[in-house]
N, C-alpha and C positions, 0 to 999 in steps of 0.2 A: 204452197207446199203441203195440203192438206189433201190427204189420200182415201176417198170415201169408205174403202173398206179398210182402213187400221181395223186391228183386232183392238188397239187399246184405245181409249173413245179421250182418253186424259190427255193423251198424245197430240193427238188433234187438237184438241181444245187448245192446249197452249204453243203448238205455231202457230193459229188461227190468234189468241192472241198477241204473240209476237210481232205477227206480218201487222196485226191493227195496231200496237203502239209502235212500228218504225209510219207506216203510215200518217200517225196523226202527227210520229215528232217531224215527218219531211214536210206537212202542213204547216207546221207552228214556223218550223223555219223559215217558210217561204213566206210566210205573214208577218214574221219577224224582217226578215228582208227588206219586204214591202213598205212596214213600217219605219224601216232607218231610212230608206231611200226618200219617203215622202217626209219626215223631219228635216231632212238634208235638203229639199227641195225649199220646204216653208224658210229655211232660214236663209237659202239664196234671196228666193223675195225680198224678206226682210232686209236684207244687206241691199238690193237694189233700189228699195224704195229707202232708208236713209241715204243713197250716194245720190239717191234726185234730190231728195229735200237739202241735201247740202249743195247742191247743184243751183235750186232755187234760189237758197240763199244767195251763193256768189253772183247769182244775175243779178236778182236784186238791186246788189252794194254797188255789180257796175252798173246798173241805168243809172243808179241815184248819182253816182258820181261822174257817169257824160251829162245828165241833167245839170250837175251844176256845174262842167265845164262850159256847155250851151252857154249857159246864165253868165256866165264870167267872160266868154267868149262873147257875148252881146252887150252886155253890160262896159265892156272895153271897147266894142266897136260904136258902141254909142255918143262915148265921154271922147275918141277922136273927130 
């Protein structure tokens, strides 16, 4: 909106700064934005890496425990 010949030169000056602070606030916004979206992201990760490590765990407990049905399962086929 800045018109090279205004007669008043003050005029100018402050829609020139106007247009530059909506400018820099649609910047901050957008980096604001950028910024929730990738917190939002890191804490998906987060949540997906403890539902594997509790994943891990439950495998875990089951080999341990077909391991010692194996064992009892052999152990009985032994003592017939």
């Amino acid at each position: 909106m800045t018109t090279p010949n205004s007669l008043n030169s003050y005029i100018t000056r402050k829609l020139n700064n106007i247009e530059e602070a909506q400018a820099l606030k649609t910047e901050q916004d957008n980096w604001t934005r950028l910024y929730h979206k990738t917190l939002k992201g890191i804490e998906v990760m987060i949540d997906v890496q403890r539902q594997m490590k509790d994943i891990m765990k439950i495998v875990e407990e089951t080999n341990i425990t077909v391991m010692e049905m194996e064992r009892i399962i052999l152990k009985a086929s032994i003592n017939n």
